[in-house]
N, C-alpha and C positions, 0 to 999 in steps of 0.2 A: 504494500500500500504506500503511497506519496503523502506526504504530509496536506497535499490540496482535498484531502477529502475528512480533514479535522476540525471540525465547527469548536467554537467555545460559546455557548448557551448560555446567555444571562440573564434570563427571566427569573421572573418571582425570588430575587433577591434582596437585600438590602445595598442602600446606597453605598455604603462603605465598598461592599464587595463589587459591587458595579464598577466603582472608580479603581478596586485595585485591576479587575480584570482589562479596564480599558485600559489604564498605565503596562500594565503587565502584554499585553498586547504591541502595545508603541513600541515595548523595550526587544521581547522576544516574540515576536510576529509565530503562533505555529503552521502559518502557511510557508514561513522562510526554512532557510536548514539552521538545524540546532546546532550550537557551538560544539566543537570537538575536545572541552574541556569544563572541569567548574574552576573555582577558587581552589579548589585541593587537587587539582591536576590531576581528576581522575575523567575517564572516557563518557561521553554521555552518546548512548545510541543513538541511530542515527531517525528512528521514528521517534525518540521523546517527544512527551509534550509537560510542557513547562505548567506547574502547578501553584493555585494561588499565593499558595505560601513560598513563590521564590525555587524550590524543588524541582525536580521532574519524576514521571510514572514512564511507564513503556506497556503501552495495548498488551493487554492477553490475547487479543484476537484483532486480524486485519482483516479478514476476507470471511465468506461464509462457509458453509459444507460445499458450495460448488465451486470455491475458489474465486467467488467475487468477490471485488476491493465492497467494506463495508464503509456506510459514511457515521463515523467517531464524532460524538458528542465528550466532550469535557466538560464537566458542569463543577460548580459550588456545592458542597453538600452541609448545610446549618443544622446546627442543630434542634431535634426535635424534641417533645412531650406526647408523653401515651403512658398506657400502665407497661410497666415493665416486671417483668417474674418475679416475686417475690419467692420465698423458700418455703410457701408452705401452701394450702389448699381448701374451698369451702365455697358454698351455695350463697351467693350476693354479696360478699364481700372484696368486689374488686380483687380477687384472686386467683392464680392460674388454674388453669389442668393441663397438662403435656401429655400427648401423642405422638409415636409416628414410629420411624426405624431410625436404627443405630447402624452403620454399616461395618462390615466388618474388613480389618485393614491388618490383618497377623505379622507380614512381612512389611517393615519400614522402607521405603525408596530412602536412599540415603538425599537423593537431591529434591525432595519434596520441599514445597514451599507452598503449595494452595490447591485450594478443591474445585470442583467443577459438577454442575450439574444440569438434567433438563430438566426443568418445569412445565406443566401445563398449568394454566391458574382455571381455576373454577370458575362456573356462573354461576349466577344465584347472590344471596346476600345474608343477611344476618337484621333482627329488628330487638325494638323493646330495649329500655333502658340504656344501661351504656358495655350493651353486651356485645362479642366479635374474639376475631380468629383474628392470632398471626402467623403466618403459614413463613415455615423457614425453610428451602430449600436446600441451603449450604450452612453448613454452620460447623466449626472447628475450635479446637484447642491447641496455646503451644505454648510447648516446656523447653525450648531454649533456653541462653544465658539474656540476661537483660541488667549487665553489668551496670550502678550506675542511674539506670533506668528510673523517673520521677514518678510514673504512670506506668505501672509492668502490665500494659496491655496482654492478657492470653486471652481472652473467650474472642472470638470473631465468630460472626452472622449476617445472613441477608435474609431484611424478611421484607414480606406484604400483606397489610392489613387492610381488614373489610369489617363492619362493623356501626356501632350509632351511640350518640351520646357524643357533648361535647367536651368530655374530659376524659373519654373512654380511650377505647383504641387509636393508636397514632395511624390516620389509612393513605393507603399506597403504599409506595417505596421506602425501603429504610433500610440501614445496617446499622450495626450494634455492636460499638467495643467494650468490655469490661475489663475490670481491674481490682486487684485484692486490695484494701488496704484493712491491715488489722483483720479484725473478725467480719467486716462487711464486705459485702462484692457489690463494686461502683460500676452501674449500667450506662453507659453513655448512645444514646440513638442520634444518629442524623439520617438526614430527608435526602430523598430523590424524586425529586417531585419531575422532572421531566421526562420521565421515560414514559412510551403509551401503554394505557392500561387498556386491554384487550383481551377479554373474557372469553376463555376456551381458546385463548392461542398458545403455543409455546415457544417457549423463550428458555435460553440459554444465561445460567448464571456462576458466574465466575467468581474467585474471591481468591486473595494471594498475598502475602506477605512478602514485598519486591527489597531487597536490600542492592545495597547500594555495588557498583553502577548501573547497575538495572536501573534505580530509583535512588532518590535521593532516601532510603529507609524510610518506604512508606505501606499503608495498606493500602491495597487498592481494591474496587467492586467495578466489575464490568457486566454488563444486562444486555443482550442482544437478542431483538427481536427481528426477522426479516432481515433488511436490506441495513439495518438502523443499529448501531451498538452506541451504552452512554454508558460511560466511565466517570468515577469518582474516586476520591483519595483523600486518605486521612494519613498526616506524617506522624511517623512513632518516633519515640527515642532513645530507640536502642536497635542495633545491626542485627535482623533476624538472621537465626543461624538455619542452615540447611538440614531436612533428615531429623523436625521435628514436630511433628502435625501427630495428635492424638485428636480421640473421640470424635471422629465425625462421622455426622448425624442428620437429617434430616426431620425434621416433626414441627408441629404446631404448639403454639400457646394459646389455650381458647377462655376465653371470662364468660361465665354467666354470671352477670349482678345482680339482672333482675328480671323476671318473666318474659318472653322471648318466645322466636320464632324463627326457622332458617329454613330455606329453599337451595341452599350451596348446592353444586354439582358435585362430581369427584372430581378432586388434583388429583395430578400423579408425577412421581420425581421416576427418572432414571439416569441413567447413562453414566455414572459415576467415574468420576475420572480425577487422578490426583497431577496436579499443577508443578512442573518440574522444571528448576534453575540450572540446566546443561552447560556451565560456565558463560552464562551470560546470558545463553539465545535458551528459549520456553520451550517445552518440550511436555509431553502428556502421554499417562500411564492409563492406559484403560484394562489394564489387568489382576494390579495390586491390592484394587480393591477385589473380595470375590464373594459376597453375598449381603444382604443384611437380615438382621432381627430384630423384632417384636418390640419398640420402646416405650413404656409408661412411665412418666414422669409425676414425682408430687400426687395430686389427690385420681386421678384420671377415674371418674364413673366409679366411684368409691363411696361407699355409706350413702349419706345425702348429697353430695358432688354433683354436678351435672355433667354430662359429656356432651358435646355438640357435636363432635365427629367421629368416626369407627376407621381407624386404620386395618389394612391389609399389608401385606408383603408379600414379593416373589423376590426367584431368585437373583436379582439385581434391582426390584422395583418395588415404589410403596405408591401406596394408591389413600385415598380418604373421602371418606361418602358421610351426607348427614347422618351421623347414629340415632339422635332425638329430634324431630320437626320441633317439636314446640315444649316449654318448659315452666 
């Protein structure tokens, strides 16, 4: 791919971020060729695209399964509010239930750095109070070093929420980094608000921990739909190490708060495929992974609990149909 098919997307921002992206623009144009250097004289590829904060990412993906150049959105991703997991479970009180699969990953790829998956999103919707799913397609763990590290980012996710109530679920687009500090675990959500939502298509979603010169050490989330991919990044700080990606997972976070009713279709995730840093250039294992199982998380359709959705698995796929219409 050519750098002439990289848009940088600056809708529904704030002004701040508008003005950095138009300065940021003046300075490194990503329609121009990227410099062959930063300040530390390290290599910057030659598709980077330059990040608000000053940084650069490098696409997980240029082209689609036919080998056509994709046109690349760059966006701002702010952050958001929604309910987010708490550690525990129960019938109206703004509290999770988790579903879905776990997959199973026995042999480590030493050059792992990110997961991959296909989505289909569901039709249908979710009513009543401020009840709704968030449907995670990718979602990982990592136990590298984070020498030094102010925020030791390990939980990474991308999810999409559907749902009602104006303090309820955060809806559309999001990813989700977490962080220990002490005995609590720190959720942090931002928005992706410009990718198209389109019900019953599928989409391709990516998520990678890019060290540096890949990236200037950042996370990155890429969503392709069609002809259309839109990237985001969140810069860490600390140099993720290679050949350390635990727990990934796929499943939902679903609230029932309050009396309710859903029509959702079934999702389904497949294609699981682990994200590989081959001394610089991206590379993808579609073997490493080799099945998943069964995940209930917290309270899932327990005692008084509600369940919204009934997961399935096969043997590389999980699927989710409404378990309860109305509640």
């Amino acid at each position: 791919m050519t750098n002439n098919n990289i848009k940088n997307n600056k809708t529904k921002t704030t002004t701040t971020i508008i003005a950095a992206l138009v300065i940021g623009m003046m300075l490194i144009s990503p329609m121009t060729v990227m410099p062959s250097v930063n300040a530390q004289q390290q290599t910057i590829p030659a598709n980077a695209i330059r990040t608000v904060d000053g940084g650069w990412i490098t696409p997980l993906q240029t082209v689609d399964d036919k080998g056509r150049p994709l046109t690349i959105h760059y966006e701002p991703s702010p952050q958001v509010f929604g309910y987010l997991p708490p550690s525990c479970s129960g019938p109206y009180s703004s509290q999770v239930e988790q579903e879905g699969g776990s997959w199973s990953y026995p042999t480590q790829n030493n050059n792992a750095i990110g997961f991959e998956t296909t989505w289909n999103m569901p039709t249908g919707n979710v009513t009543g109070g401020a009840n709704g799913v968030y449907y995670n397609p990718v979602n990982f763990n990592y136990t590298g070093s984070m020498t030094g590290n102010t925020y030791p980012y390990t939980f990474f996710q991308v999810d999409w929420g559907i749902g009602t109530g104006s303090t309820g679920i955060y809806k559309h687009w999001s990813y989700t980094m977490a962080y220990k500090s002490g005995s609590n675990i720190i959720y942090n959500q931002y928005g992706m608000s410009g990718i198209t939502e389109s019900q019953g298509s599928t989409y391709t979603v990516q998520s990678m921990l890019e060290p540096s010169p890949m990236a200037s050490n950042q996370y990155v989330v890429q969503v392709t739909l069609g002809s259309n991919s839109w990237i985001y990044s969140n810069s860490l700080t600390y140099t993720p190490q290679l050949g350390h990606l635990t727990k990934l997972m796929s499943f939902q976070d679903e609230y029932a708060v309050a009396h309710g009713t859903t029509n959702l279709g079934s999702d389904s995730v497949s294609s699981p495929t682990i994200v590989l840093d081959n001394s610089n250039v991206l590379g993808y294992d579609t073997t490493s992974v080799t099945g998943v199982s069964q995940y209930t998380g917290y309270g899932a359709y327990s005692g008084s609990t509600y369940q919204i959705l009934t997961s399935s698995v096969g043997t590389k796929t999980i699927a989710d149909s409404a378990g309860c219409p109305s509640w």
